[in-house]
Structures are given as structure tokens and as C-alpha cells.
matplotlib code that plots the C-alpha trace (Angstrom):
import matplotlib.pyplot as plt

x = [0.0, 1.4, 1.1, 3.4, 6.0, 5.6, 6.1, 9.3, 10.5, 9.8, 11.3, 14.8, 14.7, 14.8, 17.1, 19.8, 19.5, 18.6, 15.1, 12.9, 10.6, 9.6, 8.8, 7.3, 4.7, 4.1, 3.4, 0.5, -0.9, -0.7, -2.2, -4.8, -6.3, -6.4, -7.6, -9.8, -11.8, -11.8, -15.2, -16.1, -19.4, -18.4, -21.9, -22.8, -19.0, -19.1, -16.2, -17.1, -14.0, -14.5, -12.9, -11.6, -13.3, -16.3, -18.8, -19.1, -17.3, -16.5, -16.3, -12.4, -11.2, -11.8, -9.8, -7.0, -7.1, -6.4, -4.1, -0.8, -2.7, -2.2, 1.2, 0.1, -2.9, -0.2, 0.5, -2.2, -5.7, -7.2, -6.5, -7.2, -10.7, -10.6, -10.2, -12.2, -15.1, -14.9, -14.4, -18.0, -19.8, -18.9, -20.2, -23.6, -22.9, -22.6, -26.1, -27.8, -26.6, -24.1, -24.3, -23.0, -19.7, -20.4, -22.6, -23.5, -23.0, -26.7, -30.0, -29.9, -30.5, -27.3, -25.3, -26.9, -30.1, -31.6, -29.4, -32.1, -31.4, -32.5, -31.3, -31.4, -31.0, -27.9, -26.0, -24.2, -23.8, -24.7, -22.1, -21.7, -18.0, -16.2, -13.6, -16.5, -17.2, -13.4, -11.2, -13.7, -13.0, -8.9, -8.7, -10.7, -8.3, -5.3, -6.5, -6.7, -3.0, -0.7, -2.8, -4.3, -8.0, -10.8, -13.5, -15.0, -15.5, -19.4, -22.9, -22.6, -19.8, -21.1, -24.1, -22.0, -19.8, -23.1, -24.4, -21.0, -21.4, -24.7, -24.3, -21.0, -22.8, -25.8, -23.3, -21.1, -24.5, -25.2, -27.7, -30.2, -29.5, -31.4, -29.1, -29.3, -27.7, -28.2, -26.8, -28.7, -25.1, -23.1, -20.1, -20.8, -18.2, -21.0, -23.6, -24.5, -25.3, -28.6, -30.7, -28.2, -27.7, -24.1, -22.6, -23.2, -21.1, -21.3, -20.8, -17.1, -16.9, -15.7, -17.7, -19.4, -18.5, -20.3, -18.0, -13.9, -12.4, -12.4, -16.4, -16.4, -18.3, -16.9, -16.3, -16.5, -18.0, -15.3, -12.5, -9.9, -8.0, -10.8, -11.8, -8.0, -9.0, -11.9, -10.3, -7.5, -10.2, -12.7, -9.3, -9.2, -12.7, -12.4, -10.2, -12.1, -15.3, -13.9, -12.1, -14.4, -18.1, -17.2, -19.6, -18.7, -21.6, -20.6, -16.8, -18.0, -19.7, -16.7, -14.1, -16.6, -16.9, -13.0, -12.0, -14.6, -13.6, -9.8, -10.5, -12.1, -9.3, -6.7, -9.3, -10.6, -8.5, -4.9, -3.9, -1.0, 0.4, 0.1, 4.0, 5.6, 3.6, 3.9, 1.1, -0.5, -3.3, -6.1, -7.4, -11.6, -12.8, -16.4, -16.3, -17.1, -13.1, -13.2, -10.8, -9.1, -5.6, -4.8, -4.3, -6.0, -4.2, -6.7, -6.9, -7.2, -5.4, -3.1, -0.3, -1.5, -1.9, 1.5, 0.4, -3.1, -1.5, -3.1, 0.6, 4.6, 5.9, 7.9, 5.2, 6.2, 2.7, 2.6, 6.0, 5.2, 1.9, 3.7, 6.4, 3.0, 1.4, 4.9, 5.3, 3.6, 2.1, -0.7, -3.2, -3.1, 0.7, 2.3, 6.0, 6.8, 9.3, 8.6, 7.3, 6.1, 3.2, 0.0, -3.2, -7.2, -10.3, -11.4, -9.0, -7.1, -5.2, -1.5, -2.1, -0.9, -2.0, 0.0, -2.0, -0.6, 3.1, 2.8, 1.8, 4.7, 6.7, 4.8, 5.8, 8.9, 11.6, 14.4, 14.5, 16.7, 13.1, 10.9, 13.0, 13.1, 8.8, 9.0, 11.4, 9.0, 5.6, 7.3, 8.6, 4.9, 3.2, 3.4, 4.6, 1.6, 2.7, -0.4, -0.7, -2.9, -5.7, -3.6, -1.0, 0.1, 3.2, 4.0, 3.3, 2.4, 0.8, -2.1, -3.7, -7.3, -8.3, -6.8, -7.1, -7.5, -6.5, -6.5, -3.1, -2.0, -2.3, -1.0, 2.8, 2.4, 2.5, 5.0, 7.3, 6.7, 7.5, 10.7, 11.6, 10.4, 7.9, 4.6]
y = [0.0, 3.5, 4.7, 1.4, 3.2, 6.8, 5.1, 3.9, 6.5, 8.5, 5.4, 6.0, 9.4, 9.8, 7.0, 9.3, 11.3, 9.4, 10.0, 6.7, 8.2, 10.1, 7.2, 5.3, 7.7, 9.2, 5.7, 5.1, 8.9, 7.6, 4.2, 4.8, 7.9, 5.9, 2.4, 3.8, 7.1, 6.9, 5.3, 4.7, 4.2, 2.8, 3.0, 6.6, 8.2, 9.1, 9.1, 10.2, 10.9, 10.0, 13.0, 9.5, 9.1, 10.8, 8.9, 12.4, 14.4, 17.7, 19.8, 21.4, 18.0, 16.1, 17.6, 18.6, 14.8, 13.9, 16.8, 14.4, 12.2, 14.9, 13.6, 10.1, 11.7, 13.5, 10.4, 7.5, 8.0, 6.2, 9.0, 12.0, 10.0, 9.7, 13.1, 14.5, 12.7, 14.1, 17.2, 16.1, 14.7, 18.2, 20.1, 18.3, 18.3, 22.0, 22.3, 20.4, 23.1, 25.6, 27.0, 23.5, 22.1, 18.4, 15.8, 12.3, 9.4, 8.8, 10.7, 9.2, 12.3, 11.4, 14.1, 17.2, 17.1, 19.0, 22.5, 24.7, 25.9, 24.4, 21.1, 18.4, 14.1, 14.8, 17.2, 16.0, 20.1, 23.8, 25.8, 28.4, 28.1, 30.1, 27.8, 25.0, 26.6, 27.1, 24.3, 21.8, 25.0, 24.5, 21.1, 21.2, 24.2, 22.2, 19.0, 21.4, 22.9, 20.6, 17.4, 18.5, 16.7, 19.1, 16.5, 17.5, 20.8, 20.3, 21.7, 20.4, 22.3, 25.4, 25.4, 24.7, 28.3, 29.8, 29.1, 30.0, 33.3, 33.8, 33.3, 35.0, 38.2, 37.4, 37.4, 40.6, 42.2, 39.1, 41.4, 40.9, 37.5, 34.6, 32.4, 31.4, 28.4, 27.8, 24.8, 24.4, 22.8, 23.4, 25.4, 28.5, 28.3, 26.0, 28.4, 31.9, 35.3, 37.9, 33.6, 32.7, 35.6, 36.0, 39.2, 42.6, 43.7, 46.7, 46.3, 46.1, 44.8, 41.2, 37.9, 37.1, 33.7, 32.4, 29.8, 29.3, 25.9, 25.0, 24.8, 27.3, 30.5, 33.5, 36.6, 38.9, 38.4, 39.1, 36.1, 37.5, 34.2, 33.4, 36.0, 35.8, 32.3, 33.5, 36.0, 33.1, 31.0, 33.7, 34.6, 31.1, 30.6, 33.8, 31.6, 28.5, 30.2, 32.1, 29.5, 26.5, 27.8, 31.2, 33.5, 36.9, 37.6, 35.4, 36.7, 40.0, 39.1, 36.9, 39.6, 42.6, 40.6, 39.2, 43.0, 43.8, 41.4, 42.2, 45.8, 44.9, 43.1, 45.6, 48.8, 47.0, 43.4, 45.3, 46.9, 47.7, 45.1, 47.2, 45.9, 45.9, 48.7, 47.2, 46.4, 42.4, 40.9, 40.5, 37.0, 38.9, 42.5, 43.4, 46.7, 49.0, 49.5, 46.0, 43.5, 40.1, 39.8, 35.6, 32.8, 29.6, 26.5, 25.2, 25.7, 28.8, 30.7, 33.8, 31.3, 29.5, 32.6, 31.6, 28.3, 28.9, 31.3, 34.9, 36.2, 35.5, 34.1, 37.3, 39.9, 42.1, 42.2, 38.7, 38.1, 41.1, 38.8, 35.2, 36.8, 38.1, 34.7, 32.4, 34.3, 34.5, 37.6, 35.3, 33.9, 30.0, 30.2, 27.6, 26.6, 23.9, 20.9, 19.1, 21.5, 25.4, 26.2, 26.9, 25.9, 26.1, 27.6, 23.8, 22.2, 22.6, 25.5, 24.7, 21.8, 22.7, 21.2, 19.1, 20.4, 24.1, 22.7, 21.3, 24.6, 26.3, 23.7, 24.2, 28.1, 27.9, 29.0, 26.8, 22.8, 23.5, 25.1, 21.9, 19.4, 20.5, 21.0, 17.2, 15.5, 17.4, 16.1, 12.9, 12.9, 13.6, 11.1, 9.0, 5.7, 5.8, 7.0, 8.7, 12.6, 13.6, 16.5, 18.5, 17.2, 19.0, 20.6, 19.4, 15.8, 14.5, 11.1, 13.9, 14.2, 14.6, 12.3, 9.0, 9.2, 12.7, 12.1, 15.9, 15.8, 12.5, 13.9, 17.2, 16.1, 14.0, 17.2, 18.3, 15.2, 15.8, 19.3, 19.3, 16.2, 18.4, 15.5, 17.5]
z = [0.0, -0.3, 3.2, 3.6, 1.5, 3.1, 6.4, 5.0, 3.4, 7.2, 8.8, 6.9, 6.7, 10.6, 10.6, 9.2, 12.3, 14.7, 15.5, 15.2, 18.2, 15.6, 13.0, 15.4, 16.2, 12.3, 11.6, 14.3, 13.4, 9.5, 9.7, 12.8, 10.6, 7.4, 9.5, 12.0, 10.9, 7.4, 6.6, 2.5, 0.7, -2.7, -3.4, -2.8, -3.2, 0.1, 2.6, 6.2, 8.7, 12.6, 14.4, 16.7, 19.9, 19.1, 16.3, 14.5, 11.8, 12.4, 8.8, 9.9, 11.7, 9.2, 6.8, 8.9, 9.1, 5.3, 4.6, 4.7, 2.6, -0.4, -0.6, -1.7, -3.9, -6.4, -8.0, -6.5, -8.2, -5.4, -2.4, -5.2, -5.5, -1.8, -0.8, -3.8, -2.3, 1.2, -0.1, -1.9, 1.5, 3.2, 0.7, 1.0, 5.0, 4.4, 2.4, 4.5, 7.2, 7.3, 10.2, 11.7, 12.6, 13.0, 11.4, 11.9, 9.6, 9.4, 9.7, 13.4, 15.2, 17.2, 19.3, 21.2, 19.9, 23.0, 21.8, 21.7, 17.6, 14.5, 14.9, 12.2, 12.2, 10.2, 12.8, 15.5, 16.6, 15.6, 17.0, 13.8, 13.6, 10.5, 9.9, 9.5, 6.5, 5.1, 5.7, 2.8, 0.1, 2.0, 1.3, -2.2, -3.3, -2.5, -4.1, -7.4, -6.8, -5.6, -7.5, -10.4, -9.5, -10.7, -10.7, -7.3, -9.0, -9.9, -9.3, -5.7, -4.7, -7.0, -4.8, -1.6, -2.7, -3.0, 0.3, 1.9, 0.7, 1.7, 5.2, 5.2, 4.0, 6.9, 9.6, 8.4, 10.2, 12.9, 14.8, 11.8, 11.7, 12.9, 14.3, 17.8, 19.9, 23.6, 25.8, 28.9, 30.2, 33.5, 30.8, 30.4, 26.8, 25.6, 25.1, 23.5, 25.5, 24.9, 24.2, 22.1, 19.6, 21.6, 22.7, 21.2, 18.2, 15.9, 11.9, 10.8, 7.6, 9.0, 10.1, 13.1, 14.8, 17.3, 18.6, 17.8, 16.6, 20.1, 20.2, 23.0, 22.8, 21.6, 24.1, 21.2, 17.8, 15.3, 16.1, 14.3, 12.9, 11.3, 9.9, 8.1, 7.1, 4.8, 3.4, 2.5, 1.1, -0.4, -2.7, -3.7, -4.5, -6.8, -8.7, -9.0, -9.7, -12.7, -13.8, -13.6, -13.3, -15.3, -12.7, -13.0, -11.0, -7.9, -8.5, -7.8, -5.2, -3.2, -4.7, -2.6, 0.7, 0.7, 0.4, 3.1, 5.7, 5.1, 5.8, 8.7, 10.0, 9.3, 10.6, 14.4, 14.1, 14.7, 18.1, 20.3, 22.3, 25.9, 26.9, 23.3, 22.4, 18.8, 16.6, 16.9, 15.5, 18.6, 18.7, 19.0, 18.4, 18.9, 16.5, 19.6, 20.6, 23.1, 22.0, 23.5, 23.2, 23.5, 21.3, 21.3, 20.1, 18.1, 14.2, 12.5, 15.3, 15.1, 15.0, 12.3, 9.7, 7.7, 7.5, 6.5, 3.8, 5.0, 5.4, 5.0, 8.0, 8.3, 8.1, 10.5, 12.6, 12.5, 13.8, 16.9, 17.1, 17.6, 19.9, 22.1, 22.0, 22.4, 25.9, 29.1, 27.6, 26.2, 29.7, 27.5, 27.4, 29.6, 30.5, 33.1, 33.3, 30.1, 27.7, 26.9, 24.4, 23.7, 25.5, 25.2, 27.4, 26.4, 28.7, 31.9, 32.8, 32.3, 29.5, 26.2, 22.8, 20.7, 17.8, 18.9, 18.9, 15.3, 14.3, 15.8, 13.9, 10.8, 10.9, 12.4, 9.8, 10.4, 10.8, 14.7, 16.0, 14.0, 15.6, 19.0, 18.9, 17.6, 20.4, 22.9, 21.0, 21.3, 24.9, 25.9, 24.8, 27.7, 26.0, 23.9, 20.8, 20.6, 20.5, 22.9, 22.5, 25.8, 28.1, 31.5, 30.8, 34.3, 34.1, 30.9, 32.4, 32.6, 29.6, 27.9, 25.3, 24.3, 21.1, 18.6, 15.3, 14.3, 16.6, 15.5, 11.8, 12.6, 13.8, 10.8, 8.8, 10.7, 9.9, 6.3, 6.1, 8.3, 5.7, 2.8, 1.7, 2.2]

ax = plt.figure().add_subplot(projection="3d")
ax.plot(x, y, z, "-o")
ax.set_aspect("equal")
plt.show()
């Protein structure tokens, strides 16, 4: 099989320096992803992708999860169908509903059905998450570019584009909209403000997110890295549109509200770091001059902006920003005996993410920074060659979640690019 012969290839590649650690667990993240959660219905050309230990999809982890798997889909017709036909299962995921962030297999009415929202038998959750709504046009963008496979291009995902607009443009103005989400639940990160229409926010030009990639609530309404995101993927559907659907109309339309959102994020998203005194990129405005200066380590986050392809990696706000959010400076930064990095509101205070440390690798500039952010993902695994969602920095015997294959996949990533595979 060709994940055999990636593995290998890993597997002697980190022989040459002595790192097998880091074999040993690229090859668990590769296989478990590709054995456990990828789940394939010849029948329909549908491919649904278990986040792990949760029977549900989320529309960002699941392709976070196949994004090493564009290496083998270059060349291997069977992963370019693969991937082509998740891309196609989101995109009817995302008509069925776009405001949610995770589905079930079935129509089985599974997951947190009692949310008071519009709820469906198809959603697993309806937390209106921005990047929901990105990472499928991320992942179907990249198929294009780096393999060449246009076929997932069709009136499915044309519709899809269309529906992504049209709630981008609602939620520019979120106080006319009709979204609302409440979770009668003892976390108060699980629910919306003002019954579920969230906290106040004042027109800006950007889009309102109710929840982050965490799944916990928003303090203000504008979360900055994702609001970069869109305008990262808005660009590239300008380019697929024109090219493959020849829309003028809807061009114009994704050209106006790209331009919009970026203005935003320059006008109320950029503010002085109080210490520095340098400009940074907040992590959530609300438009009315409040703002929260943090970063979050789950994906689309300030750190992540290189990588998601919104800036250079040395853009000179984003470099003041990481140096803010790589320090104590940041209230989910933590340092203790066996590692220092980024945490979450979702976890324990002083656990940090292994998905946050392959992001620091994945924007690092030289291979001295990647390495020593993979001997620590390594270290921290606790013997089971497993990464983790959050580890204590302290202790890593202390962890959440046995198994998370959005971390397991991530260092994968990480492996690739520090061997220049990816």
C-alpha cells in the first residue's frame, strides 16, 4: 500500500538522524487515521472521517485529518478520488446546514439534539463556527494545486460556494441575523449570550462567529483568525469560480466581501500590544473598541496565519503577534518541566496542545526550531505513541483524550515538512 511506503520512506529518513521516536509515532498517526476514521461508501462516493473518539465528523477536523494524505494523492488515483469525495460529502454536510460544525453518519438524530437551535438528524452540533465553513474549500483548493484533481468541481460544490457566501454576507451584520444556539449545560463556553444571539457587536466589515475551533463560545463576535481564514479562502474561491463555473456575477460578489472582511481586519482586528507597544493581531474585536488579546491553540489561530497562507511568516505584525502569543504575555501560554506552548479555554489551565506545537513547527523558519517542537511532541506522549488533545506541561501522564486524530495527523504534517515531503 502506499502509506506502507511513506512510512518507510519517514522510517529512513529519521534513521539518518537518529530520531525513530519520531517514526514510530508518524506511523501510528498515518495508519490509525487511514484504518480507523476513514469510513467509505463505494456506493454513494461518500467518505465520512471520525474526528476518533467521538462517532461524528467535524467539517475542519476532518480535513485537517487527510491533509498528509495529499502527498500520496499526487500520483495514486485512489487517495485524489478519496479526498475529492470528502471534499463532496462536506459540501452536502454544508447544504444540509451551514451554520454547523459536525454531522453524523446517518439521519440518526445522534449528538446534542436537546441545543435549543434548529437542529437536524444529520447534525451531530450547531455551533456556527467560520472555519467550518473554510477548511472543505482549503482542502478542495489544494487538491486542485498541488494534485491537479478538478473533478470535485461540480454543481454540488457550486451550490455549496453559494451558500457559503450567503451566510458570510448574513453574519457581516449578525444582529439581523437569525441564528441562535443555547446549551442548557453546567459550561458557560457551551452556550451563547442575549438567548443565544451572543454578545453585542457593531458592523465592521468582518464575520461574526459564534463559537472558535475550540467549540467554545466567543467573548466577542469578530474572532480574528478566522476571519483571516476567509479571506484566504474567499481569494481562492475567486479563482475557481472564474475558472471552472465562469460566474462573473458570484466573482464580484466573493471579490466585494474578501475586500470587506480584510478591511475589517486591518481597521478594528490590529492593536497595540500594551508591553511591546507594537502592533499584533487580537485573537476577537467586537467593532465597539473592546478586544481580547490571546491565542487559542486550536486551528485557525493567530499562529497558524502563515500556514493557512493569510501572510509571509515574516510579516512584520505577524512576527510582533507570535512573539506576544509564544510568551507569558498570552493567559493560555504555559511553561513547566517538560514542555512550553499553547493551550485552550477547552482544557485545563497549564495543558498545552500538541496540535498548537505542530503549528509552531509548521511556521517555524528553520529545521533546529521543528526538531526540538518534535522531540518534545514525542517525549509527551506518555509511552503511547499517541498525540494527545492537551497534556500537562508538568506531568504528561495527565492528559485529555486517548485518542485525537487531528493531533496525531498534525505532527504527521510536521514530519513531512521538516523532511520536505509534504
Amino acid at each position: 500500500m502506499e502509506i506502507q511506503k511513506i512510512q518507510k520512506l519517514v522510517t529512513n529518513e529519521c534513521k539518518k538522524i537518529n530520531k525513530l521516536k519520531w517514526a514510530d509515532q508518524f506511523s501510528v498517526g498515518y495508519f490509525d487515521t487511514f484504518n480507523k476514521t476513514v469510513k467509505i461508501n463505494n456506493e454513494e462516493n461518500k467518505v465520512f472521517v471520525f474526528t476518533g473518539d467521538i462517532p461524528a465528523m467535524w467539517l475542519r477536523d476532518s480535513t485537517c485529518q487527510v491533509l498528509p494524505y495529499l502527498l500520496l494523492a499526487k500520483t495514486n488515483h485512489y487517495f485524489s478520488e478519496l479526498l475529492g469525495n470528502l471534499v463532496r460529502t462536506q459540501c452536502q454536510y454544508i447544504l444540509v446546514d451551514p451554520y454547523a460544525n459536525a454531522f453524523n453518519q446517518e439521519a440518526n438524530s445522534a449528538g446534542h439534539q436537546e441545543d435549543k437551535t434548529r437542529m437536524n438528524p444529520s447534525v451531530w452540533e450547531r455551533k456556527f463556527e467560520i472555519d467550518s465553513l473554510c477548511f472543505p474549500v482549503f482542502l478542495a483548493y489544494k487538491l486542485y494545486k498541488d494534485c491537479q484533481y478538478i473533478k470535485h468541481f461540480d454543481e454540488i460544490f457550486y451550490k455549496t460556494v453559494q451558500a457559503i457566501i450567503r451566510v458570510f454576507q448574513i453574519e457581516q451584520d449578525h444582529e439581523n441575523s437569525d441564528y441562535r444556539f443555547e446549551r442548557f449545560s453546567a459550561r458557560p463556553e457551551d452556550t451563547l449570550q442575549r438567548e443565544g444571539r451572543g454578545t453585542s457587536v457593531a458592523k465592521t466589515g468582518m464575520i461574526w462567529s459564534g463559537f472558535r475551533p475550540s467549540d467554545d463560545a466567543c467573548q466577542y463576535g469578530y474572532l480574528i483568525p478566522s476571519n483571516l481564514f476567509a479571506v484566504v479562502i474567499l481569494e481562492q474561491l475567486e479563482e475557481i469560480i472564474e475558472k471552472f463555473y465562469h460566474d462573473k456575477i458570484l466573482v464580484m460578489q466573493i471579490s466585494k466581501l474578501k475586500n470587506e472582511v480584510n478591511q475589517g481586519i486591518k481597521h478594528f482586528g490590529v492593536v497595540n500590544d500594551p508591553v511591546s507597544e507594537k502592533q499584533i493581531f487580537a485573537y476577537e474585536v467586537d467593532g465597539f473598541g473592546n478586544s481580547l488579546l490571546m491565542d487559542d491553540a486550536n486551528v485557525p489561530s493567530l499562529l497558524s496565519a502563515p500556514y493557512l497562507g493569510y501572510c509571509d511568516h515574516n510579516d512584520v505584525i505577524y512576527q510582533n503577534t507570535r512573539s506576544f502569543i509564544l510568551s507569558q504575555e498570552n493567559p493560555y501560554y504555559y511553561e513547566g518541566k517538560f514542555a512550553g506552548g499553547i493551550g485552550s479555554s477547552h482544557t485545563p489551565k497549564n495543558y498545552v496542545w500538541p496540535i498548537s506545537l505542530s503549528i509552531q513547527g509548521l511556521t517555524a523558519t528553520t529545521n533546529k526550531e521543528k526538531a526540538m517542537i518534535l522531540d518534545t511532541i514525542v517525549a509527551t506522549d506518555n509511552g503511547t505513541k499517541q498525540c494527545h488533545e492537551s497534556f500537562d506541561v508538568d506531568d504528561p501522564a495527565k492528559y485529555t483524550r486517548e485518542w485525537f486524530s487531528w493531533s496525531n495527523m498534525m505532527f504527521c504534517q510536521l514530519v513531512l515538512d521538516y523532511f520536505k515531503m509534504n
